[in-house]
C-alpha positions as CSV (number, residue, x, y, z in Angstrom):
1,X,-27.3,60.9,-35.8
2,X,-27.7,58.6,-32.5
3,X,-25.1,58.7,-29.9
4,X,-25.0,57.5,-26.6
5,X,-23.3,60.4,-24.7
6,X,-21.2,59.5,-21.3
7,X,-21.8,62.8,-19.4
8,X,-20.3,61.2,-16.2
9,X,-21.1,58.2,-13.4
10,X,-23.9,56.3,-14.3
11,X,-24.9,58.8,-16.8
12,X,-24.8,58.0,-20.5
13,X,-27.7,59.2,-22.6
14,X,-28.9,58.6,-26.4
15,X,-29.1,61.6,-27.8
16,X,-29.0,63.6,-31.4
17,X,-25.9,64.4,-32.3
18,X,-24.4,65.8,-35.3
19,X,-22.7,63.9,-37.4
20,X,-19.0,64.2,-37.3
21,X,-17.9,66.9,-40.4
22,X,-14.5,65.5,-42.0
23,X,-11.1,67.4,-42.9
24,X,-8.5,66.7,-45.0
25,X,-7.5,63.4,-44.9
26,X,-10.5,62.0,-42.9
27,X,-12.8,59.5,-43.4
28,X,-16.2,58.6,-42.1
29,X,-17.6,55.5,-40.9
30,X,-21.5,54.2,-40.8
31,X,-21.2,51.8,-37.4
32,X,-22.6,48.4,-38.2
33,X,-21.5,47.4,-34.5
34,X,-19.6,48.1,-31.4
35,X,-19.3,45.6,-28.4
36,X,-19.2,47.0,-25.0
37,X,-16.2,46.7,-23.5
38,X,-15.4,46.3,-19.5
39,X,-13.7,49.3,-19.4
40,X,-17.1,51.3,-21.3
41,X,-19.2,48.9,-17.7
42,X,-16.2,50.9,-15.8
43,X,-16.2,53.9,-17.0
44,X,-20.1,54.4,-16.4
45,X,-19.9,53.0,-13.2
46,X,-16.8,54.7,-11.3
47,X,-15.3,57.4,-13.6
48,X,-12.3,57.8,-15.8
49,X,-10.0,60.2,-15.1
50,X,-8.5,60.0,-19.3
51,X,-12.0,60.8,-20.5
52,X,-13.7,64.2,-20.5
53,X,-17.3,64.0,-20.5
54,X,-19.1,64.6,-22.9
55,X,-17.9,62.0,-24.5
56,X,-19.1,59.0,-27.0
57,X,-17.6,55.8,-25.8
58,X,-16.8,52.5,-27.6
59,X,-13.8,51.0,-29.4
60,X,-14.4,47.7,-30.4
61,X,-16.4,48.6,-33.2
62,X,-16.8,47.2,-37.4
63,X,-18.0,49.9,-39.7
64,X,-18.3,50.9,-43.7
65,X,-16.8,53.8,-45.0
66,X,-19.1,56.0,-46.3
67,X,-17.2,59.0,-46.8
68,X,-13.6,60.0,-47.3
69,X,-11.3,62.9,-47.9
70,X,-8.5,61.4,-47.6
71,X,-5.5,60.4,-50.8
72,X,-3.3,58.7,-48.5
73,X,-5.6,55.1,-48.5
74,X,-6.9,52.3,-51.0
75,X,-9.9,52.2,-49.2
76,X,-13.3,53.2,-50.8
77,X,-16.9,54.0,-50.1
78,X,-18.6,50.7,-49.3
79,X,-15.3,49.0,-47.7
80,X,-16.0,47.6,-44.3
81,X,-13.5,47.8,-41.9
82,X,-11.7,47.4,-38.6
83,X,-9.5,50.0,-36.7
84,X,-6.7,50.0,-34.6
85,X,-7.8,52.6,-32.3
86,X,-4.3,53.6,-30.8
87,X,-2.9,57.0,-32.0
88,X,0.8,56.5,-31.1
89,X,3.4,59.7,-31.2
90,X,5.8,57.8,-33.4
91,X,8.4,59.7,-31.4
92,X,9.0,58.4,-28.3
93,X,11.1,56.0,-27.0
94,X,8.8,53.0,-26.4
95,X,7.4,53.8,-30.5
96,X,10.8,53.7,-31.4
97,X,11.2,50.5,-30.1
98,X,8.1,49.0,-31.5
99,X,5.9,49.2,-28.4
100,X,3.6,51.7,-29.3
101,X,0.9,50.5,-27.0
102,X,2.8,52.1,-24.2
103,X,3.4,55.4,-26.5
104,X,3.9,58.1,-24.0
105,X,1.5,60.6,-25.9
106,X,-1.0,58.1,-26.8
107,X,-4.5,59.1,-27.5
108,X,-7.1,56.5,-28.0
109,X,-10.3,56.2,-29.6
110,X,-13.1,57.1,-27.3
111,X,-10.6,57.9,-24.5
112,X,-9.6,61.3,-25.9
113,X,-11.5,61.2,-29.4
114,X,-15.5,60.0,-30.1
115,X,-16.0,56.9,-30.0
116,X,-18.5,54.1,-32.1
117,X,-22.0,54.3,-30.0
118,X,-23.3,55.8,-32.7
119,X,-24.5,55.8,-36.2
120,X,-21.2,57.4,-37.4
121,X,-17.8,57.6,-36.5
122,X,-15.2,59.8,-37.9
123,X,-11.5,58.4,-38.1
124,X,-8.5,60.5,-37.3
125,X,-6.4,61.4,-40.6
126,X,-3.4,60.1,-38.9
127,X,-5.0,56.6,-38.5
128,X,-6.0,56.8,-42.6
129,X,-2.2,57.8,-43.1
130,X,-1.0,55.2,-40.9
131,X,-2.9,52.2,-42.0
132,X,-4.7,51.5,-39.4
133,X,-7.7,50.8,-41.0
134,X,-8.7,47.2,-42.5
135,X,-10.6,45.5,-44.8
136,X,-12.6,42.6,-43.5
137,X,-14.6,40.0,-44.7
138,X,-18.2,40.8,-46.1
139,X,-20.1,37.7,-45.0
140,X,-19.3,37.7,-41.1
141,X,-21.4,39.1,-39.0
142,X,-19.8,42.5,-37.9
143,X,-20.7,41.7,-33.6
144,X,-17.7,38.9,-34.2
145,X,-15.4,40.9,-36.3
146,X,-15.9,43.4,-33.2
147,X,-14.1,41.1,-31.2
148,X,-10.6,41.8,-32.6
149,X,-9.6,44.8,-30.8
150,X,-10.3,42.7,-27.3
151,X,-8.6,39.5,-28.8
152,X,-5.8,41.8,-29.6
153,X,-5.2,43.0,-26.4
154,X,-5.4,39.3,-25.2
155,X,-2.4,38.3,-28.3
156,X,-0.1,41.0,-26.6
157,X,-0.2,39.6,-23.4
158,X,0.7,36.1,-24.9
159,X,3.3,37.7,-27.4
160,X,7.0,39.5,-26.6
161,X,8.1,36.1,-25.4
162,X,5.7,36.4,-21.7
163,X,3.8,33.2,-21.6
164,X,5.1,31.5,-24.0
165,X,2.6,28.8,-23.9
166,X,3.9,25.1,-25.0
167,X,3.2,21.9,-26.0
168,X,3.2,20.5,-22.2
169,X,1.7,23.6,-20.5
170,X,-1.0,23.6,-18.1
171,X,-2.7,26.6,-18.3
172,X,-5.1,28.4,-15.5
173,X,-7.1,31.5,-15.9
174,X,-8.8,33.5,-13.5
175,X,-11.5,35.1,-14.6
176,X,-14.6,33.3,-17.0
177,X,-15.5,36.8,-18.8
178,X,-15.1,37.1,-22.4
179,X,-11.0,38.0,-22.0
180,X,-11.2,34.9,-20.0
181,X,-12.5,32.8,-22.7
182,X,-10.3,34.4,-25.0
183,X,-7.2,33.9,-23.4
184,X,-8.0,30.2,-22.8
185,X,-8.8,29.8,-27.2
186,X,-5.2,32.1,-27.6
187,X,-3.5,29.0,-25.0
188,X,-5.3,26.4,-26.6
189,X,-4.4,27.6,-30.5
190,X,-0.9,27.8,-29.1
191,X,-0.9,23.9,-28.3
192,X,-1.4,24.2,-24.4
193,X,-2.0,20.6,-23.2
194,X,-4.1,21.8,-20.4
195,X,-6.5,24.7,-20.2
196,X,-8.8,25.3,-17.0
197,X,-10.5,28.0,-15.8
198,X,-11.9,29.5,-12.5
199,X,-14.5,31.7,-11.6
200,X,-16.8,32.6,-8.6
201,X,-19.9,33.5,-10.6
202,X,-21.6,29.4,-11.8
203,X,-23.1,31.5,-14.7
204,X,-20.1,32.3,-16.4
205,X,-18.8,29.2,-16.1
206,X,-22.0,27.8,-17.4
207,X,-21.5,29.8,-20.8
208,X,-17.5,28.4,-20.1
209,X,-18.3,24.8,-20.6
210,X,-19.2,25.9,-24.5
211,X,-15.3,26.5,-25.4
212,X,-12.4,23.7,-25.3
213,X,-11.7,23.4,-22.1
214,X,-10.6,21.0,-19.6
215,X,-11.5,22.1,-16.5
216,X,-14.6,24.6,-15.5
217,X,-13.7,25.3,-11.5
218,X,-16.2,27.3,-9.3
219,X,-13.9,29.2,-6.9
220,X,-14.1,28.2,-2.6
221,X,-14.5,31.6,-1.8
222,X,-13.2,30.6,1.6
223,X,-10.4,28.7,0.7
224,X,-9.4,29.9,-2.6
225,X,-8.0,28.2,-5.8
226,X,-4.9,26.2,-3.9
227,X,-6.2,23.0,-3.4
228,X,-8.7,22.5,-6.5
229,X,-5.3,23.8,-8.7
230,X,-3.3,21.3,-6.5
231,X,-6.0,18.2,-7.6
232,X,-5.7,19.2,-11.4
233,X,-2.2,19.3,-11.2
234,X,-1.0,16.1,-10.0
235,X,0.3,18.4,-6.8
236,X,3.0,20.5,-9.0
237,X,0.6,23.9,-10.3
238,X,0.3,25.1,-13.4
239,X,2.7,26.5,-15.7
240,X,1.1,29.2,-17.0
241,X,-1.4,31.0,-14.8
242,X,-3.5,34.3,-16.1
243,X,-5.3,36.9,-14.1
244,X,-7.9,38.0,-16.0
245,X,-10.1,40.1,-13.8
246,X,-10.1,43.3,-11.3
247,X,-9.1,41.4,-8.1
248,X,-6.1,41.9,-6.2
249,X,-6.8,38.5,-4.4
250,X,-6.7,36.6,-7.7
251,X,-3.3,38.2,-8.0
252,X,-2.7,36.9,-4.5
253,X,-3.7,33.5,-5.5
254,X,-2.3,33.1,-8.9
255,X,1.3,33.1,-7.5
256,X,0.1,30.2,-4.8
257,X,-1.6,27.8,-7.7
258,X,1.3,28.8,-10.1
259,X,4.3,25.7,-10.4
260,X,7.9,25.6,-10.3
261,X,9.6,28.0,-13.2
262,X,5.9,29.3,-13.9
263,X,4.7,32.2,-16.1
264,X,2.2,34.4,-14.0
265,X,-0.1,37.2,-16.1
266,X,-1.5,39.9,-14.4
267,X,-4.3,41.0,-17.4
268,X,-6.8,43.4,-16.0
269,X,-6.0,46.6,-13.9
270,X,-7.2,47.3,-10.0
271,X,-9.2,49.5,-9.4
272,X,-7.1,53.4,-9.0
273,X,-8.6,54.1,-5.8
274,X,-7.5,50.5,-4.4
275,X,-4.7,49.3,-7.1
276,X,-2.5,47.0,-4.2
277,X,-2.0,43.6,-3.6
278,X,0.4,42.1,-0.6
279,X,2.0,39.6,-2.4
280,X,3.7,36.5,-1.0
281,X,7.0,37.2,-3.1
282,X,8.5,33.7,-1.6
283,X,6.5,32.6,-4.3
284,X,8.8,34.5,-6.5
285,X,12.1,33.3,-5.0
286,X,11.5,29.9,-4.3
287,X,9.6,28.6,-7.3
288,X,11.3,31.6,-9.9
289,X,8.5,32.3,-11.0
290,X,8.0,35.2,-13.7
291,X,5.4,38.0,-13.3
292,X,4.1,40.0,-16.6
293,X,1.7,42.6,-16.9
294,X,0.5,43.6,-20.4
295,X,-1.7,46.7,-21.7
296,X,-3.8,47.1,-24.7
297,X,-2.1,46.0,-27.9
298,X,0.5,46.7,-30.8
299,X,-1.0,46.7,-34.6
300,X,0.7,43.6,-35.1
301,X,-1.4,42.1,-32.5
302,X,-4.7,44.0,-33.7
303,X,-4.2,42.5,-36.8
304,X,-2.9,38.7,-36.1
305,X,-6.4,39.2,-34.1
306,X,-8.6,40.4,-37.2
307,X,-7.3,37.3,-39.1
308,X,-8.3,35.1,-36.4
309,X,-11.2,36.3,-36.3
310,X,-11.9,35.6,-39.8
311,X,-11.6,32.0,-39.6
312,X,-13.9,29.6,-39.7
313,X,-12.9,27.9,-36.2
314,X,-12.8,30.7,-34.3
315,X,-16.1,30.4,-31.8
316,X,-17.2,34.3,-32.3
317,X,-20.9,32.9,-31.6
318,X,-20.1,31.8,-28.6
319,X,-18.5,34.5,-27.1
320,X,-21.5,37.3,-28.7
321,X,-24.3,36.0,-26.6
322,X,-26.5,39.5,-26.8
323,X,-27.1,42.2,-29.5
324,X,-29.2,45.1,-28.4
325,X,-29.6,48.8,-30.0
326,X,-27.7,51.7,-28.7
327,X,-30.9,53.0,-27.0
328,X,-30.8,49.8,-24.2
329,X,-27.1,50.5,-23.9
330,X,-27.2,50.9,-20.4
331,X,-29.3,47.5,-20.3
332,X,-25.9,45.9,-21.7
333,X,-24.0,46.5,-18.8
334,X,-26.6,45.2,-16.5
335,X,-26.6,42.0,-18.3
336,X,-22.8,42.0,-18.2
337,X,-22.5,42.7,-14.6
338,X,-25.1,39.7,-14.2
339,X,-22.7,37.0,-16.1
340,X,-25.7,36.5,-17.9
341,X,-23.8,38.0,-21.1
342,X,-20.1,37.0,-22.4
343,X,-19.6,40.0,-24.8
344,X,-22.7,42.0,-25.5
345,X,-23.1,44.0,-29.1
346,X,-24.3,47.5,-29.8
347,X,-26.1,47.6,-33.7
348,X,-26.9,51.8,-33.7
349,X,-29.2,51.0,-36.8
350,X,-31.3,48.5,-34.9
């Protein structure tokens, strides 16, 4: 079969693999798509220390089973599905408290196990036994039901009571990339009244102006997001404000533009060789503000996402703006880097 191998920085190559042999309890998936991630752009650019090469990357991925060995599921050849890709202990303190996102013996799906560049995939016999596959829909296109495992990452950050996005909320988010949009659809769906976004990069916020949304702000890279947030705000800040990019000075920023008694998410990780921020914690103090962080997602969220994504008013084509096959993979994260692409999808058959 295909595969596009990550065999370290800036180094992935399509190759011929052999396809994945199943044991007990195992089942086999033919990839029908996988969307590149900006963890996948990451980890060919700088490195991972969680992933050994050689290693096949991608995890938001639909596929049809085509094989399995395994009593413990409903499922059967010619089922398409999704995956929650998290491999929890079960054990642990955080499982047993219904967290297992932050399962302290995690492994993940092409972190530590193959991923879905590639023709097939082989699924873990403890994700059969757990459930954590799902049926979907035949007549969507499988690049949009890709989108759930992203869109499930963004529900966790809005869920265990964080955000809690209202009726009255004015919402900000940093950051026009496809998490971007999809935070700004997950505020909007939860009744925000206001939803703007900011960005430096005019093509992203180009592809922004597609979605419901109030305000599409280029960022002063000189002077920041404080007086444009000020203008949109009647003076007072937003209620809700959402990093959702790699920049410590968004962080910086989103505690300035952020109102009285305001909810502040920081989505996206820094970079490990650089992962600090000086924060102006008077922020904190004065206005009580709240500061979250969230990482990856539960199965609840994975699969509130995969019904969303299902629905008819959920803007999938929108946020897919490329499909290319797995041998222009490294093409995809050109055109991400660019903002010329939201999400980009991967077909291996193509």
């Amino acid at each position: 079969m295909k595969a596009a191998v990550y065999r370290g920085k800036e180094e992935i190559l399509v190759e011929e693999v052999n396809i994945p042999g199943l044991e007990d309890g195992e089942v086999l998936l033919e990839i029908e798509a996988c969307n590149v991630c900006g963890t996948d752009l990451r980890t060919y650019r700088h490195g991972d220390m969680k992933i050994t090469p050689p290693r096949i990357l991608g995890h938001e991925f639909c596929g049809r089973v085509i094989e399995s060995r395994s009593s413990d599921t409903d499922l059967k050849v010619g089922d398409r599905v999704l995956m929650y890709i998290v491999l929890s202990c079960g054990e642990c303190r955080y499982c047993k408290a219904g967290r297992e996102n932050l399962c302290q013996n995690r492994t993940t799906m092409s972190y530590h196990l193959d991923g879905a560049f590639a023709t097939y995939m082989k699924v873990p016999s403890k994700a059969v036994r757990r459930k954590q596959l799902f049926k979907v829909n035949e007549e969507i296109p499988s690049e949009y039901l890709s989108l759930a495992e992203p869109l499930g990452c963004v529900i966790n950050a809005h869920g265990q009571g964080r955000l809690a996005v209202g009726l009255k909320d004015k919402v900000a988010i940093i950051g026009a990339g496809p998490i971007g949009v999809m935070h700004a659809l997950v505020s909007r769906f939860q009744g925000a009244q206001q939803v703007d976004i900011y960005d430096v990069m005019q093509t992203r916020l180009e592809k922004a102006t597609q979605f419901d949304i109030d305000h599409v702000v280029k960022v002063d890279k000189e002077n920041g997001h404080l007086q444009q947030a000020l203008e949109l705000t009647e003076g007072l800040g937003y209620d809700v404000v959402i990093v959702a990019v790699s920049s410590a000075q968004a962080q910086v920023e989103a505690l300035e533009i952020a109102g009285k008694a305001g909810r502040v998410e920081f989505f996206g990780g820094l970079p490990k060789t650089n992962p600090f921020a000086t924060l102006n914690t008077n922020h904190l103090h004065y206005k009580e503000l709240r500061i979250s962080g969230s990482y990856s997602e539960k199965m609840s969220d994975f699969q509130a996402a995969t019904a969303l994504v299902q629905k008819k008013n959920f803007p999938s084509d929108k946020i897919v703006t490329h499909i290319l096959p797995l041998d222009r993979i490294t093409e995809a994260f050109t055109l991400m880097e660019s903002g010329e692409a939201l999400k980009v999808s991967i077909k291996p058959n193509l």
